[in-house]
MDTraj code that builds the backbone (N, CA, C; nanometers):
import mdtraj as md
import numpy as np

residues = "UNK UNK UNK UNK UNK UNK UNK UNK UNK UNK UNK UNK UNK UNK UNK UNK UNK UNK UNK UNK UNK UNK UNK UNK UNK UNK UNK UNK UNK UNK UNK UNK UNK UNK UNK UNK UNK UNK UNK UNK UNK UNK UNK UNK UNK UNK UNK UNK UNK UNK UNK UNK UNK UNK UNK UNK UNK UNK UNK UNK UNK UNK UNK UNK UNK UNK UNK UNK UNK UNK UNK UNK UNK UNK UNK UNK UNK UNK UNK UNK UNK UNK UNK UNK UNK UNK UNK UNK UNK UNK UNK UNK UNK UNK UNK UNK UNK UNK UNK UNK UNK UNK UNK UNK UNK UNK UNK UNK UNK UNK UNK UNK UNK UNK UNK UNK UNK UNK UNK UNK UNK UNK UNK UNK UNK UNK UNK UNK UNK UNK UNK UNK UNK UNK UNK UNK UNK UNK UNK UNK UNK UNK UNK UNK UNK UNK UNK UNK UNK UNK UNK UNK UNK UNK UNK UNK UNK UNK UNK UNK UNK UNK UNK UNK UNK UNK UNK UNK UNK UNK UNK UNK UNK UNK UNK UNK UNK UNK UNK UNK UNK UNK UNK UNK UNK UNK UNK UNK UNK UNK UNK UNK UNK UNK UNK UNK UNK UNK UNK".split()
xyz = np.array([
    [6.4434, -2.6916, 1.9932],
    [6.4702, -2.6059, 1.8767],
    [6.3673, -2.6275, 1.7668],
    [6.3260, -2.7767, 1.7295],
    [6.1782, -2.7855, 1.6812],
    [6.1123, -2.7428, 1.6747],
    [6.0656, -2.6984, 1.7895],
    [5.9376, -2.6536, 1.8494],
    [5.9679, -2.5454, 1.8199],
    [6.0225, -2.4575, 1.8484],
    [6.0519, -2.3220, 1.8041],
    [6.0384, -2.2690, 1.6807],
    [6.1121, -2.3311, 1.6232],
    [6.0667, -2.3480, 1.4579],
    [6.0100, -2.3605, 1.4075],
    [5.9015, -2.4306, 1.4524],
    [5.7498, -2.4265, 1.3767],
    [5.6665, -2.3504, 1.4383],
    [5.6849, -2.2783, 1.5264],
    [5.6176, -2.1902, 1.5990],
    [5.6492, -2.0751, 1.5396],
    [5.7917, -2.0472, 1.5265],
    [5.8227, -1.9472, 1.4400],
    [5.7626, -1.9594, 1.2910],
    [5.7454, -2.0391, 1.2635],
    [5.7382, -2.0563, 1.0928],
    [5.5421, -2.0150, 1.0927],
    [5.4495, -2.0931, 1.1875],
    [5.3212, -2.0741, 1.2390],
    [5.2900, -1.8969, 1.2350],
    [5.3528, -1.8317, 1.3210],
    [5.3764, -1.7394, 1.3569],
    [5.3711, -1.6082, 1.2373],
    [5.5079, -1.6367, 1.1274],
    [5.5429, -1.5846, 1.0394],
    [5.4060, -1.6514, 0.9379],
    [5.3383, -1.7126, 0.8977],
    [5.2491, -1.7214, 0.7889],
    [5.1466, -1.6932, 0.8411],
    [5.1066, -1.6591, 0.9481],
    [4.9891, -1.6109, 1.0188],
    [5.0111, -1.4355, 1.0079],
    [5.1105, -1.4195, 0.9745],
    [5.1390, -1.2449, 0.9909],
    [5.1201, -1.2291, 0.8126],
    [5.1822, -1.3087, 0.7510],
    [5.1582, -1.2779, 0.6233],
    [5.0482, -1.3089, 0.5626],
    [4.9224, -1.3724, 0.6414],
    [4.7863, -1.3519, 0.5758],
    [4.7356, -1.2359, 0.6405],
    [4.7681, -1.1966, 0.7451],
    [4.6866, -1.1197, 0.8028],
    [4.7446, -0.9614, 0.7357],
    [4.8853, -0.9391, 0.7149],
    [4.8816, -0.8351, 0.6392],
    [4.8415, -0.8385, 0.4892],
    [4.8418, -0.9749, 0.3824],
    [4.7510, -1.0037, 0.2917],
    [4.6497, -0.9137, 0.2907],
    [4.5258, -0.9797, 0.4090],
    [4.4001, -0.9163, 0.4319],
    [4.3865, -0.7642, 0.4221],
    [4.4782, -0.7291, 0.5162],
    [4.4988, -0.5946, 0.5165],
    [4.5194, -0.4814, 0.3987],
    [4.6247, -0.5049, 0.3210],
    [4.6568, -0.5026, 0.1475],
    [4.5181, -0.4558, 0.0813],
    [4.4285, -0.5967, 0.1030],
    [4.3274, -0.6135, 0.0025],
    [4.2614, -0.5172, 0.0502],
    [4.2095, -0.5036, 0.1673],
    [4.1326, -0.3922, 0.2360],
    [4.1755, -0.3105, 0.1781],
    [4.2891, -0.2205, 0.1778],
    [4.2941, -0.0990, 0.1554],
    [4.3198, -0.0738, 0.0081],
    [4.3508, -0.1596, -0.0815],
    [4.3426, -0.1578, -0.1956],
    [4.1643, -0.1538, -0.2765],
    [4.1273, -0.2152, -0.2053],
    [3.9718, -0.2031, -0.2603],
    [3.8844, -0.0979, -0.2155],
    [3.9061, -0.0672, -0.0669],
    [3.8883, 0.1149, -0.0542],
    [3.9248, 0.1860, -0.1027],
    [4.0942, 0.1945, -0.1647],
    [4.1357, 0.2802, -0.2772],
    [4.0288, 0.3061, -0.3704],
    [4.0032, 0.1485, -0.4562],
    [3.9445, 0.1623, -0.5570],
    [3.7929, 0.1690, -0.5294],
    [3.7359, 0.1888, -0.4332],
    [3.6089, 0.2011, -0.4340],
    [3.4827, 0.0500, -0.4539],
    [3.5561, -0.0558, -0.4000],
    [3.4994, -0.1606, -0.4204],
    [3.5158, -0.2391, -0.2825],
    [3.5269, -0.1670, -0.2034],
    [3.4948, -0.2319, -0.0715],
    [3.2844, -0.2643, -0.0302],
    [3.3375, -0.4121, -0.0099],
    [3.1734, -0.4836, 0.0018],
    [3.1318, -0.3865, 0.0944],
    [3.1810, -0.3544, 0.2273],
    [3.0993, -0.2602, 0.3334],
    [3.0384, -0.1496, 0.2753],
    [3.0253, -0.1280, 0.1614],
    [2.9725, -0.0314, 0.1020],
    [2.8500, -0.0728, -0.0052],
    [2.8417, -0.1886, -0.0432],
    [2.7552, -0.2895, -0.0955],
    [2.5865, -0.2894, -0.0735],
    [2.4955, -0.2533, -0.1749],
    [2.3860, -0.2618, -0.1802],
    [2.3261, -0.3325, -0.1976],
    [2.3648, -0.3959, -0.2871],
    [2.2998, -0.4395, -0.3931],
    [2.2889, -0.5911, -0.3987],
    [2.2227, -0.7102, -0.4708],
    [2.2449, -0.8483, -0.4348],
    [2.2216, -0.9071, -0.2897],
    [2.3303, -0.9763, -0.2498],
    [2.3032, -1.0786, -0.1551],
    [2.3787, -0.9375, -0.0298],
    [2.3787, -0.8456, -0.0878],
    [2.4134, -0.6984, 0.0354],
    [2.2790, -0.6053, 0.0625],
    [2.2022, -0.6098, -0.0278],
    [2.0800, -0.5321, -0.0034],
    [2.0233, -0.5231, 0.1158],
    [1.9437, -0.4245, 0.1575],
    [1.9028, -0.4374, 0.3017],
    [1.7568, -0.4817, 0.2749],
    [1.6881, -0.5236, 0.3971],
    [1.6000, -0.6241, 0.4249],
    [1.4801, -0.4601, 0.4333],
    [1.3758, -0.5161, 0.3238],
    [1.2625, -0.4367, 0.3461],
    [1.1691, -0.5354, 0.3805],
    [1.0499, -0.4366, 0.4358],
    [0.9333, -0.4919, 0.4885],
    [0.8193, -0.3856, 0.4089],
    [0.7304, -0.4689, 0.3289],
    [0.6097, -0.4154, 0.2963],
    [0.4973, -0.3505, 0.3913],
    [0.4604, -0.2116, 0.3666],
    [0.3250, -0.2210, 0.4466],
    [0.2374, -0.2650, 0.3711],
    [0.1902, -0.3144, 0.4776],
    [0.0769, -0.3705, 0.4308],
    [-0.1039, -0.2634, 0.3694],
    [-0.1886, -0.3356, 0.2785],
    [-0.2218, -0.2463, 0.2176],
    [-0.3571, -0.2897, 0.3087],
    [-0.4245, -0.1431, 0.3850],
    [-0.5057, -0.1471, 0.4460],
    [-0.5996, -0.0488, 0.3596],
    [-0.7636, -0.0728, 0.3270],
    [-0.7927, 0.0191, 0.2280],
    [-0.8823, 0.0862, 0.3111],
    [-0.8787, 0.2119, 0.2150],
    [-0.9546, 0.3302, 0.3232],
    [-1.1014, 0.4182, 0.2445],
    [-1.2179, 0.4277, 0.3170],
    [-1.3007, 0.3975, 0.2616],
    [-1.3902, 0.5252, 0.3312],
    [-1.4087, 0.6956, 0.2869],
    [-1.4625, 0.7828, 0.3269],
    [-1.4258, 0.7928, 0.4797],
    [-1.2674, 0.8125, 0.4547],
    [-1.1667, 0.8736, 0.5182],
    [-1.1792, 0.7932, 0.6760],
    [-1.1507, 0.6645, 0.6682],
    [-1.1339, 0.5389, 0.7899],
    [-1.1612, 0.3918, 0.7157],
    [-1.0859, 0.3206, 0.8000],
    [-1.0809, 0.1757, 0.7648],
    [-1.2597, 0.0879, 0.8020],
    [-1.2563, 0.0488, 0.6481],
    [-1.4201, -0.0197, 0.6785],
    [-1.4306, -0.1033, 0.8060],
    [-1.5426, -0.1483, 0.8841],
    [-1.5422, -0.2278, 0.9388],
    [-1.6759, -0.3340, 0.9150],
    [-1.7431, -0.4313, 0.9586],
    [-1.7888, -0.4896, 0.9667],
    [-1.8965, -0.4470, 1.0488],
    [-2.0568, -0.4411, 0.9500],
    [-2.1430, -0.3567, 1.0746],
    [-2.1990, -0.4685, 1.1268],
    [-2.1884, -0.5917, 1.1170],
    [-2.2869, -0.6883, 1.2310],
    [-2.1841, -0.6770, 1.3387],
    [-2.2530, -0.6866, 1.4617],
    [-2.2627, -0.6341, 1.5759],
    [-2.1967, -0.8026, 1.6497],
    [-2.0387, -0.7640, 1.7371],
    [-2.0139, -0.8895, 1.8070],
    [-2.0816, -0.9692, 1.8681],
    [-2.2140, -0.9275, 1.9352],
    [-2.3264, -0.9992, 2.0219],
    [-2.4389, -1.0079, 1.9725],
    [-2.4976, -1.1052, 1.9303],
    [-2.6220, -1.1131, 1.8467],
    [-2.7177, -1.1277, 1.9224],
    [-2.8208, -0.9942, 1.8863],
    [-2.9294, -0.9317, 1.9846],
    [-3.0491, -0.9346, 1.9066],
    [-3.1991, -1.0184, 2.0065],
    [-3.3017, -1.0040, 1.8741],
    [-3.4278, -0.9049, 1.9581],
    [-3.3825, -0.7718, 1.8942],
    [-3.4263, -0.6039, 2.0116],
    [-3.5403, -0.6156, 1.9215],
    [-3.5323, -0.6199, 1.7624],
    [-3.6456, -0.5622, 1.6959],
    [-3.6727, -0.6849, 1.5912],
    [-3.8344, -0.7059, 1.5892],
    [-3.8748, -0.8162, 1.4950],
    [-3.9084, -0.7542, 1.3984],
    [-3.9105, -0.8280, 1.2272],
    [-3.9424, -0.7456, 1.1533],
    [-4.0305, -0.8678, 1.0889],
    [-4.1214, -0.7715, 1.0025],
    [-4.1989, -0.8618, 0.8942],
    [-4.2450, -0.7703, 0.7813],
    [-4.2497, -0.8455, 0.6072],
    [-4.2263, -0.7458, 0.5227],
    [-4.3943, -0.7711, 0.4235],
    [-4.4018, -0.6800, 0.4215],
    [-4.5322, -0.7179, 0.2971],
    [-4.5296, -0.6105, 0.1776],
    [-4.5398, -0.6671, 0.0566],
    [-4.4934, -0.6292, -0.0682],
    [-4.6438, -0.5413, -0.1115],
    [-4.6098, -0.4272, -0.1805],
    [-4.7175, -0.3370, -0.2194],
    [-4.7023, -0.3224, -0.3798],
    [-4.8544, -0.2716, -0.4581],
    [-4.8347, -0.2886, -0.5756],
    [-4.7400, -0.1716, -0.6483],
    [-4.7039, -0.2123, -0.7454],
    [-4.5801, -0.1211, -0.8095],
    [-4.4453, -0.1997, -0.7839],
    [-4.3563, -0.1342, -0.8828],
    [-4.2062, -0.1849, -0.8813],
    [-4.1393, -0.1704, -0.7712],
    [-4.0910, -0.2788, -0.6908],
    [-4.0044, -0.2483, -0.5820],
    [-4.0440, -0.1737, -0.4801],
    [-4.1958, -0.1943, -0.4588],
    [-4.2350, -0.1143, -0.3424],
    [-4.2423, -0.1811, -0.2093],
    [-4.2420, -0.1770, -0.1074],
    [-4.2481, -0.2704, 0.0040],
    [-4.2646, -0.1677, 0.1350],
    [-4.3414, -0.3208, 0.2232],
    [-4.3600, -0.2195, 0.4052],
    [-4.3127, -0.3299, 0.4472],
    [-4.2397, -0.2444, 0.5686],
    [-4.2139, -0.3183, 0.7059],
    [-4.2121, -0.3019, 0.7994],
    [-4.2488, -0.4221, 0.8597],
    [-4.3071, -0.3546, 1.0050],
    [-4.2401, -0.3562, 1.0819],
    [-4.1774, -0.3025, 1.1947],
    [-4.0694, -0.3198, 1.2828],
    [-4.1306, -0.3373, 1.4586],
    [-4.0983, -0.4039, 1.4655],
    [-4.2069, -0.4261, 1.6469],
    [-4.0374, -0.4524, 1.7148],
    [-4.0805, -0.4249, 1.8722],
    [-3.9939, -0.3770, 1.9729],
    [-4.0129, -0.5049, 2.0506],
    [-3.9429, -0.6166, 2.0482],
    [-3.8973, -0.7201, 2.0992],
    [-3.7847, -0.7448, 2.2146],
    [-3.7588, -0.6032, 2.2356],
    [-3.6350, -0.6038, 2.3217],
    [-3.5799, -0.6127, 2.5095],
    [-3.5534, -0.6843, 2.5833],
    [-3.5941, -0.6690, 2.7040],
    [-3.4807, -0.5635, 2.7402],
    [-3.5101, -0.4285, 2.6896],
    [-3.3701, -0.3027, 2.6948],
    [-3.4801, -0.2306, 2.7636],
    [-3.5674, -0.1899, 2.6478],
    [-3.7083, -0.0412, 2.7436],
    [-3.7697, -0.0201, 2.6050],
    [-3.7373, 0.1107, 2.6528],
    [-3.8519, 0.1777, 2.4774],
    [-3.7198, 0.1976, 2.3484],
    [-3.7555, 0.1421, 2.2322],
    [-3.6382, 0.1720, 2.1499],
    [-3.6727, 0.3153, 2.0756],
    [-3.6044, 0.4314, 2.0500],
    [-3.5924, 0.5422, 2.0107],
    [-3.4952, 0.5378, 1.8779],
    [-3.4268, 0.5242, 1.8522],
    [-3.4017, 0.5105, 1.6862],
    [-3.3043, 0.3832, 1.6612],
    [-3.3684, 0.3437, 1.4967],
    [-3.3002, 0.2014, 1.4882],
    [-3.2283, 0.2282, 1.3274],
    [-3.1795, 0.1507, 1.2672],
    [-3.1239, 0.1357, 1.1168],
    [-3.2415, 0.0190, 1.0744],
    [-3.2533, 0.0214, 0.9680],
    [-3.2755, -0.1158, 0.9321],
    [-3.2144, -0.1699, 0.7463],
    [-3.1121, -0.2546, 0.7330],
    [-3.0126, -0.2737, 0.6289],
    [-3.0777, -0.3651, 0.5160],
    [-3.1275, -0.3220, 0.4217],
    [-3.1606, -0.4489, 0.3171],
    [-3.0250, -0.5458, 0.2865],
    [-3.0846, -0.6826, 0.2542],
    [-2.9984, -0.7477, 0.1545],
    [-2.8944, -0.6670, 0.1029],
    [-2.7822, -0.7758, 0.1291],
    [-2.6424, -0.6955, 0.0403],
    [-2.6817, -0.7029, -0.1024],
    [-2.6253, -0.5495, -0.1704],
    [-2.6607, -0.5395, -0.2767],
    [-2.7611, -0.5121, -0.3763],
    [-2.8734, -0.4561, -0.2381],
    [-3.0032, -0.4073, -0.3051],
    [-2.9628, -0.2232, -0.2197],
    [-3.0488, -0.1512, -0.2429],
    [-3.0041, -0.0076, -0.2133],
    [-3.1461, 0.0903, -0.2254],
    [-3.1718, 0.1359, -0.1480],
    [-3.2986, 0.1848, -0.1214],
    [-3.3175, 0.3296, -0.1922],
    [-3.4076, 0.3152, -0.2966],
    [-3.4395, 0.4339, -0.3445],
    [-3.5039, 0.5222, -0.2906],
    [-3.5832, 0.5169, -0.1977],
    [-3.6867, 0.6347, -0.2034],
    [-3.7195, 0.5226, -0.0459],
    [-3.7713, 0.6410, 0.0637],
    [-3.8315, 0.6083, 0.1755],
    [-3.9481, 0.7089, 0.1333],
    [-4.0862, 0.6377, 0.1336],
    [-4.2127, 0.7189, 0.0927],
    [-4.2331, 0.7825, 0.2425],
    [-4.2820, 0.6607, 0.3596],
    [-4.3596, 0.7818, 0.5040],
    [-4.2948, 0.6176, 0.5733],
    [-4.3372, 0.7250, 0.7369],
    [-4.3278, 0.6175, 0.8276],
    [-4.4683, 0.6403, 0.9113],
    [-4.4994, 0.5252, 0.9801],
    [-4.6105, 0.5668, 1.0837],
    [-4.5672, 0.6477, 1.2137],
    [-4.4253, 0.6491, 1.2673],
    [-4.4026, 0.7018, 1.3183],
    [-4.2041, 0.7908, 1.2915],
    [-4.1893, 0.8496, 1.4505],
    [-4.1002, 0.9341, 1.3762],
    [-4.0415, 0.9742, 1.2755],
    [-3.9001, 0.9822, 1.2526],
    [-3.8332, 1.0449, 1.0897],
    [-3.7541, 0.8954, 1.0608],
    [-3.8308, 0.9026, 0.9445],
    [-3.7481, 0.7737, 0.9024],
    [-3.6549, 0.8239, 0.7492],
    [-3.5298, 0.8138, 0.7631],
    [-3.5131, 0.8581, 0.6065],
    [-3.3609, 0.7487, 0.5191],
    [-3.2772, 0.7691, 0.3985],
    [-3.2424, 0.6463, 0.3221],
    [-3.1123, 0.6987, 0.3977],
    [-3.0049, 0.5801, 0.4185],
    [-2.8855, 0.6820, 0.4827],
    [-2.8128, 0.5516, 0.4252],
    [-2.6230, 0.6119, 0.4590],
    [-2.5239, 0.5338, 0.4348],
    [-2.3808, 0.6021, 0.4414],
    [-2.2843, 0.5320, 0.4253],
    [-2.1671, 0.6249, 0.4013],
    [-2.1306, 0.6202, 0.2714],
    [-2.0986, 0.7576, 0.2678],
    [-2.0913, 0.8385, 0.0893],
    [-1.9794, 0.8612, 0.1333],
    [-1.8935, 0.8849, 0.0236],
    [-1.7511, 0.9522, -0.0479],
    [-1.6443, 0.8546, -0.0348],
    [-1.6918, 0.7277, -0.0822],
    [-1.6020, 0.6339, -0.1556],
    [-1.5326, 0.6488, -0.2992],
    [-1.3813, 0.6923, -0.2668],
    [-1.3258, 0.7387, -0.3462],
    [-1.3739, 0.8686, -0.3881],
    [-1.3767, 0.9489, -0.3098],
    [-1.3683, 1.1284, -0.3605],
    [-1.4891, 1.1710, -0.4110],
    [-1.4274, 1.2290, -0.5715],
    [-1.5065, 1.2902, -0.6130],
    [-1.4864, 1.2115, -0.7782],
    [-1.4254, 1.1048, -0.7507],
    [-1.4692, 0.9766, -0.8747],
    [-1.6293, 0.9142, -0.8781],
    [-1.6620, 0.8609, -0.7341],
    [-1.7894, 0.8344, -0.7172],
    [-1.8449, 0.8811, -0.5750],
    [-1.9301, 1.0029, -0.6511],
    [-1.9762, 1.0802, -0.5551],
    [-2.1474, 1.0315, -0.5290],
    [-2.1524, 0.9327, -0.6128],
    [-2.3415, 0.8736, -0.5728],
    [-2.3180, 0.7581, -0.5459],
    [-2.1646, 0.6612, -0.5033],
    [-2.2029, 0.5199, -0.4373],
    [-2.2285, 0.5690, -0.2954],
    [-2.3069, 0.4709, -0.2332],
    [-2.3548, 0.4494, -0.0806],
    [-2.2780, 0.3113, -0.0458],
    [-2.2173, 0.3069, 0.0822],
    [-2.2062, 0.2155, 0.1017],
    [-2.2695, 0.1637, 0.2139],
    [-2.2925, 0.0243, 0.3054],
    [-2.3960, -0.0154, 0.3768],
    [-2.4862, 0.0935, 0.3793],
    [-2.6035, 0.0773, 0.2168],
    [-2.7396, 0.1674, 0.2359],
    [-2.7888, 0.1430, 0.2899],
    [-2.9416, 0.1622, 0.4324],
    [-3.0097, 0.1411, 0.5021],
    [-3.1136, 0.2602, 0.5005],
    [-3.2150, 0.2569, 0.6093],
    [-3.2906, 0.3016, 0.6447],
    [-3.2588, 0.3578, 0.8025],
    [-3.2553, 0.4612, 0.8191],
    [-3.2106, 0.5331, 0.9837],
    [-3.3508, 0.6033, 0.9909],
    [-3.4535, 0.5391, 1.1081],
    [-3.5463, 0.5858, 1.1675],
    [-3.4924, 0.6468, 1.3306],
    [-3.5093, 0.7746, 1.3361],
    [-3.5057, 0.8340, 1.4990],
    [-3.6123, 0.9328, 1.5364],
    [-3.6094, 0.9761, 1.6596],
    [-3.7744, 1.0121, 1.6979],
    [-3.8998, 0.9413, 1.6974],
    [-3.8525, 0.8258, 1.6721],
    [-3.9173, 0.6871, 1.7698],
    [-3.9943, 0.6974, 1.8888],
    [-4.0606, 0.6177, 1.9399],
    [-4.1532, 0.5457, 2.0818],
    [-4.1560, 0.4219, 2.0421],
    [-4.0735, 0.3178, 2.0350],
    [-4.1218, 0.2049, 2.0160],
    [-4.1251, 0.1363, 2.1650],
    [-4.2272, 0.1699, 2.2288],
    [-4.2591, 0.0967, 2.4175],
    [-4.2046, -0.0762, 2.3846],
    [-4.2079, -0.0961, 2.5192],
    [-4.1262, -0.1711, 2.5767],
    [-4.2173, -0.3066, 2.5419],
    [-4.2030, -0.4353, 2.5271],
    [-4.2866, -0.5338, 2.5808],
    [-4.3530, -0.5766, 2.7123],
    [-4.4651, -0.6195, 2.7091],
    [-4.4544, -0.6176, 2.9096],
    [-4.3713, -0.7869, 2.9084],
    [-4.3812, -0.8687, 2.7919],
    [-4.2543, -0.9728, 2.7971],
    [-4.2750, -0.9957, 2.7221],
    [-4.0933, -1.0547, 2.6795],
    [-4.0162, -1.0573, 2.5689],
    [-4.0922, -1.2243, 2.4545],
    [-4.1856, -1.2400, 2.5481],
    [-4.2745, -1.3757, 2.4838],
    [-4.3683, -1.3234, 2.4392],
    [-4.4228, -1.1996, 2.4550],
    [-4.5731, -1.1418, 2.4109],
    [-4.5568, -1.1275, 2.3414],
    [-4.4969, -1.0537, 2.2473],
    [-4.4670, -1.0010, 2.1084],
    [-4.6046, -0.8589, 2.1311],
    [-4.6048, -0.7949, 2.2154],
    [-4.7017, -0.6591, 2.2414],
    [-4.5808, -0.5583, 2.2425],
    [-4.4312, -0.5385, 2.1809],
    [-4.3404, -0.4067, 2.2215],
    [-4.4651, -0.3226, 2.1678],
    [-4.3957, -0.1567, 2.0919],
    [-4.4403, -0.0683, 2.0591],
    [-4.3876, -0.1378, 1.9152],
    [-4.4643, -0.0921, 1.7499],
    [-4.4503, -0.1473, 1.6279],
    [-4.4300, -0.0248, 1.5727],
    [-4.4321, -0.0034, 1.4128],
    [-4.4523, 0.1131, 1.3248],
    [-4.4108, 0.0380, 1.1680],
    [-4.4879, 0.1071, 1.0926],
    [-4.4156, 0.0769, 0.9667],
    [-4.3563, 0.1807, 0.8454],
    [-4.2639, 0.1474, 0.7548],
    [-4.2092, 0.1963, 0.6963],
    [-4.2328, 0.1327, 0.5465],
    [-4.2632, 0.2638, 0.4732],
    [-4.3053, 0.2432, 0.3401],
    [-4.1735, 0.2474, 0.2444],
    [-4.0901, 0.1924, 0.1822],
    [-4.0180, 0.2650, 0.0544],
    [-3.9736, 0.1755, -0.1013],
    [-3.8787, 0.2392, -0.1824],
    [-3.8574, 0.1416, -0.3101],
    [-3.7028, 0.1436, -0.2649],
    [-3.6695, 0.0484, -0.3493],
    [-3.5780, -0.0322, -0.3592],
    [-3.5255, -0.0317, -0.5136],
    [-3.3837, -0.0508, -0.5887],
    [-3.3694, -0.1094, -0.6894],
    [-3.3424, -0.1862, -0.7846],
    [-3.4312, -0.3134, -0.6610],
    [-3.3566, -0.4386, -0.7143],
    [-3.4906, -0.5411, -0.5812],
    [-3.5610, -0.6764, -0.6547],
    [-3.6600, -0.7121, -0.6132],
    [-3.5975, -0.7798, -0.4165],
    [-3.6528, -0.7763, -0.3339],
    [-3.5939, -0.8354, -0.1985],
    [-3.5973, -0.9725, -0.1925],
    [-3.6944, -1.0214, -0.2634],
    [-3.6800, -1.1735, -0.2457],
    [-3.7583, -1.2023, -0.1515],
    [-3.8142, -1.1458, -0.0824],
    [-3.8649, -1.1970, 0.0377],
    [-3.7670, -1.1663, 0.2176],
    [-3.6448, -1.1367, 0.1146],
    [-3.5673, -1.0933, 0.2654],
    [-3.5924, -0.9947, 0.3593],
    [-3.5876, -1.0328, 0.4831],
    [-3.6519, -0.9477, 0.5900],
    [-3.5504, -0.8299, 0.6153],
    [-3.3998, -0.8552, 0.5902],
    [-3.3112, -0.7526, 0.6391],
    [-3.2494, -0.7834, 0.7524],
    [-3.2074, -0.6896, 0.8065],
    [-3.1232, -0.7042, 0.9444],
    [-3.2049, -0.5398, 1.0066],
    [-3.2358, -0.5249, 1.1328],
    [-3.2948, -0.4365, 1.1957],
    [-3.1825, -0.3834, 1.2992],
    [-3.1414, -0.3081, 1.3777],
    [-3.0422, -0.2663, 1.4625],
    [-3.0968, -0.1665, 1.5607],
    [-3.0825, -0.1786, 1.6685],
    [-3.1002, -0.1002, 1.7534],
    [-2.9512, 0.0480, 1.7716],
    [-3.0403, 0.1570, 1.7841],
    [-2.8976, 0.2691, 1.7918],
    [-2.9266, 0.3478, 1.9286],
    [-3.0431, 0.3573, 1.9875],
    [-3.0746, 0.4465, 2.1029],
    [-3.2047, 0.3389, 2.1219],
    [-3.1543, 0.3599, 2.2894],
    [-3.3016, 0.2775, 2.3559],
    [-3.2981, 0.3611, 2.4838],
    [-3.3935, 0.3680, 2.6087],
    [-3.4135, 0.4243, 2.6822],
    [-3.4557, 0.2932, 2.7755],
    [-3.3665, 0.3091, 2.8813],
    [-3.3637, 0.1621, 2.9679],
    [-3.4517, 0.1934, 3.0296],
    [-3.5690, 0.0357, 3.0610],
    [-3.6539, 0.0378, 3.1650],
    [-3.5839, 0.0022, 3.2975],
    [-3.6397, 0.0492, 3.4219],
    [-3.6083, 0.0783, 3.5724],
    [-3.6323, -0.0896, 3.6191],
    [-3.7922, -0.1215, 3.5306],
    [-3.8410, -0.2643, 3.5861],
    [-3.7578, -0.3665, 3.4936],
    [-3.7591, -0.4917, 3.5829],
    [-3.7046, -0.5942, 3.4807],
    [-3.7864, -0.6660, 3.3536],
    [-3.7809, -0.6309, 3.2105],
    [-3.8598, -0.7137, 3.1555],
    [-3.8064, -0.8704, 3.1385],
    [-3.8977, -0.9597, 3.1601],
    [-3.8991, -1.0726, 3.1192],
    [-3.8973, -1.1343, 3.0181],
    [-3.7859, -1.2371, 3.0157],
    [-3.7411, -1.2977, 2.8650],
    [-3.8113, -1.4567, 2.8945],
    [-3.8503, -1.4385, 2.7363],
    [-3.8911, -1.5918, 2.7095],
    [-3.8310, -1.6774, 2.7503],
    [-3.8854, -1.8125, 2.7529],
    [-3.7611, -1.9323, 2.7574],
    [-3.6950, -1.9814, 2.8597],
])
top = md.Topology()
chain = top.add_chain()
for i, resn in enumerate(residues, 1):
    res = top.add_residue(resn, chain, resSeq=i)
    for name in ("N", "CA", "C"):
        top.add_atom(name, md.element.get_by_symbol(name[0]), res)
traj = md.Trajectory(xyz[None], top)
């Protein structure tokens, strides 16, 4: 009979929290203060930022040095009289074939005014424009030099230093220092024979 009795009694206060619970529930839905409805505080839902990727004449910048470091074209610079005038010579070091058009990038932060002549093909000032619209419609960004219609022949080896050469005259607005640049190959025309590498 004990046992019963507290089972009963167990029983009966387990029914009267649970209709408690119940009560409160529907009393706070009455009133419009049910948490399941809760924004705000320690109820707010979980955001995630995007992240801010910047966009730069309509695509994400990238990084123009090149994953595999290639030495296609040698350069050497000699300074002419007047402000910021300079030549360089570009020779074809490459065991690819004949190189047909290349870039070549001054120092970060210098920007090429004026390409005067080349000895050979079209050499002219290039970059990507329309950073930020039509706020700044005269920044360049990575300015360079884009020569194409090229022959720069092949080396008969990559130890001779005999490729095909040419030079390029222009100003600048801002002194080089002596820096040679970075040169890039964009079109080459593969030789059939194997040229031979130094070393």
């Amino acid at each position: 009979m004990r046992g019963r009795a507290k089972l009963s009694g167990v029983l009966l206060a387990c029914a009267v929290a649970v209709g408690g619970v119940i009560a409160a529930l529907v009393i706070t839905r009455d009133g419009h203060e049910s948490t399941a409805a809760r924004t705000t505080g320690s109820w707010a839902p979980i955001t995630v930022a995007r992240p801010s990727v910047p966009i730069i004449a309509g695509g994400i910048p990238v990084d123009i040095e090149p994953a595999v470091v290639r030495t296609d074209l040698a350069t050497t610079l000699a300074f002419l009289p007047g402000t910021h005038r300079y030549r360089i010579t570009i020779s074809n070091t490459s065991d690819l074939g004949a190189i047909n058009s290349f870039q070549w990038y001054p120092p970060t932060g210098i920007h090429i005014v004026k390409v005067v002549d080349s000895s050979d093909g079209r050499c002219a000032a290039s970059g990507v424009t329309g950073f930020g619209g039509n706020q700044f419609p005269t920044v360049v960004l990575y300015p360079n030099i884009l020569c194409d219609k090229v022959d720069l022949k092949a080396p008969s080896c990559t130890c001779q230093g005999d490729g095909g050469a040419m030079t390029i005259t222009f100003v600048t607005d801002k002194d080089l220092g002596g820096s040679l640049g970075e040169a890039t190959v964009r079109a080459a025309t593969l030789s059939f024979d194997r040229i031979p590498i130094s070393g």
